[in-house]
C-alpha positions in Angstrom: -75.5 -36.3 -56.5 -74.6 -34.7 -59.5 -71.1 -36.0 -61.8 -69.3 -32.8 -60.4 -70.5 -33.6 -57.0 -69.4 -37.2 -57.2 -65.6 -36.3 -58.4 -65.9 -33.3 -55.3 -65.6 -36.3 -53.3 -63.7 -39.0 -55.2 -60.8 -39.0 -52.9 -58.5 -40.7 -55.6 -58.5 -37.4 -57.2 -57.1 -35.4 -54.1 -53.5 -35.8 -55.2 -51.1 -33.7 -52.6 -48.9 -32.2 -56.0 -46.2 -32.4 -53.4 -47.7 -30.1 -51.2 -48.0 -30.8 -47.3 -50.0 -34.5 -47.6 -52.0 -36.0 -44.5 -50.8 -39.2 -43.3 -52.3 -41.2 -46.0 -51.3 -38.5 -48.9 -55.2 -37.7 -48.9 -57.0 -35.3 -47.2 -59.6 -36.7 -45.3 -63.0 -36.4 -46.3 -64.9 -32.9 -45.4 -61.9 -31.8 -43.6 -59.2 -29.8 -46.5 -56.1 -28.8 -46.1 -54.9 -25.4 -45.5 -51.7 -25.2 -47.8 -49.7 -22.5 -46.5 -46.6 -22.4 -48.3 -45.2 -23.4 -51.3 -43.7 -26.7 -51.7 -40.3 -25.4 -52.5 -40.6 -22.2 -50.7 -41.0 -18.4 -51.8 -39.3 -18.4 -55.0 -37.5 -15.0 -55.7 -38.9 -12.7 -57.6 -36.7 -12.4 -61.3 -36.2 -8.7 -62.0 -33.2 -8.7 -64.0 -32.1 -10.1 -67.2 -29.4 -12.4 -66.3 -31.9 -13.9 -63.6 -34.6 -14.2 -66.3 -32.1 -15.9 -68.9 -31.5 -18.6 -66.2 -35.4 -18.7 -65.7 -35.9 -19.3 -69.6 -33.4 -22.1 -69.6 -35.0 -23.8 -66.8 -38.3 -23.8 -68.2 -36.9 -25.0 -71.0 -35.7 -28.1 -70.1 -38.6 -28.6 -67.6 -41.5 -31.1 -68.6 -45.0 -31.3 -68.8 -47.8 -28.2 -68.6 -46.8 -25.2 -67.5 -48.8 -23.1 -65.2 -49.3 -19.7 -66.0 -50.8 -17.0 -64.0 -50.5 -12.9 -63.9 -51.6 -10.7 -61.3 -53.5 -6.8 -62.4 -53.5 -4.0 -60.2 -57.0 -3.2 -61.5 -59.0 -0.5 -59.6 -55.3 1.1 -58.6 -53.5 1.8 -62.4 -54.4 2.3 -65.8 -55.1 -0.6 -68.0 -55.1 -3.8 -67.3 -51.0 -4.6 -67.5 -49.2 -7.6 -65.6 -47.6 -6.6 -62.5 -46.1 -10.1 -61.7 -46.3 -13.1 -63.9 -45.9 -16.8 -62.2 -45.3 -19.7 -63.4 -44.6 -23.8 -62.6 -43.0 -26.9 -64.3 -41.8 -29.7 -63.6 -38.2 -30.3 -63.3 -37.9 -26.1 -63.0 -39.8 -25.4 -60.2 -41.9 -21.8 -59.5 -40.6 -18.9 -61.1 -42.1 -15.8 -60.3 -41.4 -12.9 -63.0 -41.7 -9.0 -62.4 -42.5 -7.7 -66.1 -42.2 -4.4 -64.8 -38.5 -4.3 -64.4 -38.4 -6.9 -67.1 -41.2 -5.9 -69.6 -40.2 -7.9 -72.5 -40.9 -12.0 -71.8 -40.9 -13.4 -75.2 -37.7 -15.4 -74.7 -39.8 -17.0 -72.0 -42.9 -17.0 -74.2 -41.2 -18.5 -76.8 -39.2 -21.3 -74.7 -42.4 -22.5 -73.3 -44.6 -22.0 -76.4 -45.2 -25.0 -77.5 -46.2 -26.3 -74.7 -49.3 -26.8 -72.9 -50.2 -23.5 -70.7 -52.2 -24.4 -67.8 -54.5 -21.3 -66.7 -57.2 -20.2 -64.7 -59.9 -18.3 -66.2 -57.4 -18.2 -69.5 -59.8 -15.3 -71.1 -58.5 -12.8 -68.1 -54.9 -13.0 -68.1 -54.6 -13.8 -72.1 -54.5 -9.9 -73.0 -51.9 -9.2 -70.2 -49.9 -11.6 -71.2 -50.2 -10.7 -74.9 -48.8 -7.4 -74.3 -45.2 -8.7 -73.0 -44.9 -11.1 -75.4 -46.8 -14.7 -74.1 -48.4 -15.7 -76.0 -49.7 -19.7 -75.7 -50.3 -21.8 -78.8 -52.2 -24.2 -76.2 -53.5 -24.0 -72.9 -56.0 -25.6 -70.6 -58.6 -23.8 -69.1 -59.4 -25.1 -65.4 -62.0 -22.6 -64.7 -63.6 -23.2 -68.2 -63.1 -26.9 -67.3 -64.9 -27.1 -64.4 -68.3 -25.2 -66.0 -68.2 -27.8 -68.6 -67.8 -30.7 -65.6 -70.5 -28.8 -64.4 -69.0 -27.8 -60.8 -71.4 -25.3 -59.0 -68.5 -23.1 -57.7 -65.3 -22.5 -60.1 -63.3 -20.2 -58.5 -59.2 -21.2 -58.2 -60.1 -21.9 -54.7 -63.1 -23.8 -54.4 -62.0 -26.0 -57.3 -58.9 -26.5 -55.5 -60.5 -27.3 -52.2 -63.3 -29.4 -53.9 -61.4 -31.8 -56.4 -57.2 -31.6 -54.5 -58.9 -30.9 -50.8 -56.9 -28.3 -50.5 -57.6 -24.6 -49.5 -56.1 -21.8 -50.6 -55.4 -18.6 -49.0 -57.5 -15.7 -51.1 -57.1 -12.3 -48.8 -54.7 -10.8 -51.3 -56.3 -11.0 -55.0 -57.6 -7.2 -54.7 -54.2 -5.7 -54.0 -51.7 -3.3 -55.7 -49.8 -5.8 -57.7 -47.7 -2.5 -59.1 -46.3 -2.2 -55.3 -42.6 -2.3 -55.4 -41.2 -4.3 -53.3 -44.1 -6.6 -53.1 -44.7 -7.8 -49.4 -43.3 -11.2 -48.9 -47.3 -12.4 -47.8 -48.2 -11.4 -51.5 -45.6 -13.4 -52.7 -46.6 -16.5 -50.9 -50.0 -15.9 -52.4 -48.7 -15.3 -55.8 -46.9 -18.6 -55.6 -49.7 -20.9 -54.1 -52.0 -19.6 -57.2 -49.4 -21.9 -59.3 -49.0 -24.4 -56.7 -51.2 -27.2 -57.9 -52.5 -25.8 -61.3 -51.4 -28.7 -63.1 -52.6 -31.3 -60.1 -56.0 -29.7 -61.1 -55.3 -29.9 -64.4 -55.3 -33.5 -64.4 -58.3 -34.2 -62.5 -60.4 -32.3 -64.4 -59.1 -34.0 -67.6 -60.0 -37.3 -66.0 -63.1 -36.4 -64.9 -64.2 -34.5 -68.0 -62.6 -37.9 -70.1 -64.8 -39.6 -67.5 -68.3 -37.5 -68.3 -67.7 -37.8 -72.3 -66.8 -33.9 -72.2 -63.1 -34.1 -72.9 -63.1 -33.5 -77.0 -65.6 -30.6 -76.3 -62.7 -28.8 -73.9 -60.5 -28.9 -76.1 -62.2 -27.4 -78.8 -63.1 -24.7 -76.6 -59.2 -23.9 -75.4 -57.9 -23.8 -78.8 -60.4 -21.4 -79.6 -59.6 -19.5 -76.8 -56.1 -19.9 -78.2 -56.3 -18.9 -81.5 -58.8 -16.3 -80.6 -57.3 -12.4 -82.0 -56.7 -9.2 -79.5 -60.0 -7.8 -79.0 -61.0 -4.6 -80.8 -61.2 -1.0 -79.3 -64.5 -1.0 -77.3 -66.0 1.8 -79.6 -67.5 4.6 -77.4 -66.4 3.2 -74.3 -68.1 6.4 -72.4 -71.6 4.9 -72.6 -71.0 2.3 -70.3 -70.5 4.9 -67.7 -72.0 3.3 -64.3 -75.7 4.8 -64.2 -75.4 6.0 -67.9 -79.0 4.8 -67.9 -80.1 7.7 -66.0 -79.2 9.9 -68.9 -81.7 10.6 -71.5 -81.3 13.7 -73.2 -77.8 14.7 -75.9 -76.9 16.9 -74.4 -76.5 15.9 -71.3 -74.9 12.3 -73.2 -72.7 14.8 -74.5 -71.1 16.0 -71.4 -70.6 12.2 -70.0 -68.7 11.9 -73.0 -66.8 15.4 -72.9 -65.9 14.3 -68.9 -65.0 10.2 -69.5 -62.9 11.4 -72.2 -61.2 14.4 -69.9 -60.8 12.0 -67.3 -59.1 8.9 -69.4 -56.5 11.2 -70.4 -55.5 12.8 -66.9 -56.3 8.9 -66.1 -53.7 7.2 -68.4 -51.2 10.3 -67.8 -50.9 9.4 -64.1 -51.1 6.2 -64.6 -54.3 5.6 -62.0 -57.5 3.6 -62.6 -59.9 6.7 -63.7 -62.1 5.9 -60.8 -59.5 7.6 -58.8 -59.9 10.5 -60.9 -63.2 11.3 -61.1 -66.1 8.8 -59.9 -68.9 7.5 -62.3 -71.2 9.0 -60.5 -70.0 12.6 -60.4 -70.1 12.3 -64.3 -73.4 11.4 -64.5 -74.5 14.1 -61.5 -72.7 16.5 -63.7 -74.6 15.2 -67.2 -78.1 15.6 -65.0 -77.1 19.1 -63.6 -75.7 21.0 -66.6 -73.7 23.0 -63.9 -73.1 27.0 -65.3 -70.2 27.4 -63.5 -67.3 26.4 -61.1 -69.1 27.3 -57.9 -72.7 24.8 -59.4 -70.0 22.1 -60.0 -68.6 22.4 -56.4 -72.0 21.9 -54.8 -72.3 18.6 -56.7 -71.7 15.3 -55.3 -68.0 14.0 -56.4 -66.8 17.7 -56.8 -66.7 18.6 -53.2 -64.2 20.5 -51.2 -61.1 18.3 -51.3 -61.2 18.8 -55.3 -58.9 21.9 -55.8 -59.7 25.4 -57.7 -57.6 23.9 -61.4 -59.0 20.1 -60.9 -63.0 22.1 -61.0 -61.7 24.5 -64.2 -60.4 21.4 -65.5 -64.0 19.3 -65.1 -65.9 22.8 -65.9 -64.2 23.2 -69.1 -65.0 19.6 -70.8 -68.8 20.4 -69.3 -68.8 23.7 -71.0 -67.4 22.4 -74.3 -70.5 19.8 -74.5 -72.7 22.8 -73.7 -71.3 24.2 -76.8 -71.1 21.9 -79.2 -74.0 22.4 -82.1 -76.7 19.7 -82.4 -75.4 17.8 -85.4 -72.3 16.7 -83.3 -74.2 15.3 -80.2 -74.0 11.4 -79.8 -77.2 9.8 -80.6 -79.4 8.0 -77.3 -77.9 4.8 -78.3 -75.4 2.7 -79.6 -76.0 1.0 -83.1 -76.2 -2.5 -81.9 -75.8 -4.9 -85.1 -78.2 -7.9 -84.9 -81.4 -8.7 -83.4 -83.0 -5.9 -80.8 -83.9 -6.8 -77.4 -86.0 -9.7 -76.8 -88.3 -7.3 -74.7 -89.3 -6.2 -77.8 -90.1 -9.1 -80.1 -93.6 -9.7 -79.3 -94.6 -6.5 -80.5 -92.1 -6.4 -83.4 -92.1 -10.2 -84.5 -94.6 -12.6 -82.8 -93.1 -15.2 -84.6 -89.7 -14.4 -83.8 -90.7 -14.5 -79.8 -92.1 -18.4 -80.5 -89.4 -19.2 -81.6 -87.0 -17.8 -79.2 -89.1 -19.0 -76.6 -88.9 -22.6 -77.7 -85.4 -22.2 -78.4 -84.2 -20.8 -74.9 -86.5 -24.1 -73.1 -84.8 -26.0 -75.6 -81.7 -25.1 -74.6 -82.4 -25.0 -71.2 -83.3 -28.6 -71.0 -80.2 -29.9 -72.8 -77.8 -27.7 -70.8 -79.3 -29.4 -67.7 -79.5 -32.9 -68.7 -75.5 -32.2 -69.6 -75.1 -31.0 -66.5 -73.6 -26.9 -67.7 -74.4 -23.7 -67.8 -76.0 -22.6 -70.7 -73.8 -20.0 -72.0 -71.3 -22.6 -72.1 -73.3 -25.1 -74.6 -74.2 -22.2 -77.4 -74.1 -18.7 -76.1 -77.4 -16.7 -75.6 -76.7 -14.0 -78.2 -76.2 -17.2 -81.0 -79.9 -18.0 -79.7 -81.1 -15.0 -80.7 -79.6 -14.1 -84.2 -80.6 -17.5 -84.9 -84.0 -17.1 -84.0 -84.6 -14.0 -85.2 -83.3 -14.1 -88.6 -83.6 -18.7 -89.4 -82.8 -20.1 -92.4 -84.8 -19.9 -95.4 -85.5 -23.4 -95.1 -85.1 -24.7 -91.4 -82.9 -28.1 -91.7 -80.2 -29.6 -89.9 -77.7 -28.6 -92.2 -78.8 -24.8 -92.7 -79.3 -24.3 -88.6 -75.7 -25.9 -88.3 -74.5 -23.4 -90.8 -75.9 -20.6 -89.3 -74.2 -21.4 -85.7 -71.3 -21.9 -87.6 -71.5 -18.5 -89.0 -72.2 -16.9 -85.5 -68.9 -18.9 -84.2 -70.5 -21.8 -82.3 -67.7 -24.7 -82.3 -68.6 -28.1 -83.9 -69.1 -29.8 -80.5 -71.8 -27.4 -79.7 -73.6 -27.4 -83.5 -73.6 -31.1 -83.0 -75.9 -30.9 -79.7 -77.7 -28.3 -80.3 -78.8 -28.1 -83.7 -81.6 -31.1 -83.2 -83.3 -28.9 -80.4 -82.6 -25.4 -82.5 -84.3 -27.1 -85.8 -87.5 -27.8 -83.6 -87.7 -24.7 -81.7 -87.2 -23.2 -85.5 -90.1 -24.5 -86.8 -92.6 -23.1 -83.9 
């Protein structure tokens, strides 16, 4: 039985966060408890600013974490905005925000921001929440916290059911958060997500105190934390689903020429592009080179539901690939900075592929004697710069300041730079 495994069923840690308890305030071993609804009922959901204000003093004045969490309405709008923003403290309750009618939340931001924000897979709702003014100057990660516990499933709901014995109700993640009103089942949902955040919370802070992991959590939240907004994805276009079947400019030209026409009409009617146009009807376009109108028609994703100006529309931005001279055609290819695919490095670097070898068994072994996934103790693209380009002189200082360099955070340089000097000098 693995450490996870073992705190999975440690009843001690099945606190009932003052949600419906058995008769002993446990749940009983291998049978969880459905929780159903929230502790203090369906909050209302705050879409005004007099009802926010009284929201922002509450939290205020509450104590302790505060869990954070923000539904998307991806695969229905554009972008990946916050359609309703919940949160839970204690001494304030569940509050459950709607930052469409009230898109401005930095008095709420700033009332809980020095604070500890609780989240679940922080990465994911981090942007969101940067964009109406959250923005945390701490938080705790519980999904993050369980792969470094080493839990084999770290979803919201089978942490919850594993470590509180609890289960959570999951049928309404994939909705359309930007539905207005939102049906009172959502609600419920949207609520229970918060529910026992911080009840989590604690466990896993035991048990990662318990398994010697506790320092290097922490180091990863507040880099998670301080990390920046992400840049612009540059040429976004090539990662077109089946892009791979492309091969020749031109026809890379007119994926480009369509995922471009298609983000604007996209982001102008406020859809996920995929409504728009499909993937695939880009790249069956790119493959056909369609003359005209009536060739685009017979393709798949242009059929006859797509009207006479929607075909002109799609036509036209395959046309103006088709015209555009050779010097302005993308090139087969992103420049990638760093190493090139491992595929390659037997061919290209013997050496190199020793190394990287040795390194990825290396790491392999460590990850699984710590009992985590191996992206979690140094991240497979660190592996590779390192191996591909070492130090001039492999040592235990220079390998530590080359994982430094490629971000790797002290707790991680410290375990793995012992098993990276070896595999260095293959």
């Amino acid at each position: 039985m693995t450490d996870a495994q073992e705190t999975a069923a440690d009843s001690s840690l099945r606190t009932t966060g003052g949600a419906p308890p058995a008769d002993d305030g446990l749940a009983p071993e291998g049978l969880p408890i459905p929780l159903l609804e929230p502790r203090d009922g369906i909050p209302p959901v705050i879409a005004d600013e007099e009802s926010l204000a009284a929201v922002v003093a509450a939290f205020a004045a509450g104590t302790g974490p505060v869990a954070v969490d923000a539904e998307r309405a991806s695969g229905y709008r554009y972008g990946q905005r916050a359609y309703l923003v919940q949160l839970r403290r204690e001494g304030a309750g569940s509050a459950l925000v709607d930052p469409v009618a009230c898109p401005d939340l930095s008095g709420l931001g700033e009332a809980i921001g020095d604070t500890e924000w609780v989240l679940h897979a922080a990465t994911q709702d981090l942007p969101c929440l940067r964009e109406i003014g959250m923005i945390p100057s701490r938080i705790f990660d519980t999904e993050l916290a369980g792969r470094l516990a080493g839990f084999p499933r770290v979803g919201l709901g089978a942490m919850v059911e594993s470590v509180l014995g609890y289960v959570l109700e999951k049928g309404h993640s994939a909705v359309d958060w930007s539905t207005r009103p939102l049906p009172e089942p959502w609600l419920r949902y949207a609520a229970l997500d918060v529910e026992l955040l911080v009840d989590l919370r604690d466990a896993l802070e035991k048990e990662l105190d318990r398994q010697g992991k506790l320092e290097w959590a922490r180091e990863e939240f507040d880099a998670i934390a301080a990390a920046p907004p992400a840049p612009p994805r540059k040429d976004p276009w090539r990662r077109t689903s089946g892009m791979h079947k492309v091969r020749r400019r031109r026809q890379m030209a007119v994926v480009r020429e369509l995922w471009t026409a298609r983000d604007k009409v996209a982001q102008r009617r406020d859809v996920s592009p995929g409504k728009v146009l499909s993937d695939g009807a880009i790249v069956e376009a790119a493959l056909a080179l369609p003359p005209n109108v009536h060739a685009l028609a017979a393709l798949t994703g242009f059929g006859h539901r797509m009207g006479r100006r929607q075909l002109e529309q799609w036509q036209g931005a395959v046309d103006r690939a088709k015209a555009l001279p050779d010097a302005e055609l993308p090139q087969p290819g992103q420049t990638v900075s760093g190493p090139p695919p491992p595929r390659s490095w037997a061919d290209r670097d013997p050496a190199a592929a020793a190394r990287l070898a040795a390194a990825r068994a290396a790491v392999s072994a460590l990850a699984e004697e710590l009992n985590m996934p191996q992206e979690n103790l140094i991240t497979p693209d660190t592996v590779r710069r390192v191996c591909w380009e070492p130090p001039a002189q492999v040592d235990a200082d220079s390998v530590a300041s080359a994982l430094a360099a490629h971000g790797a955070r002290q707790w991680q340089i410290s375990l793995v730079t012992p098993a990276l000097v070896a595999a260095l000098a293959t």
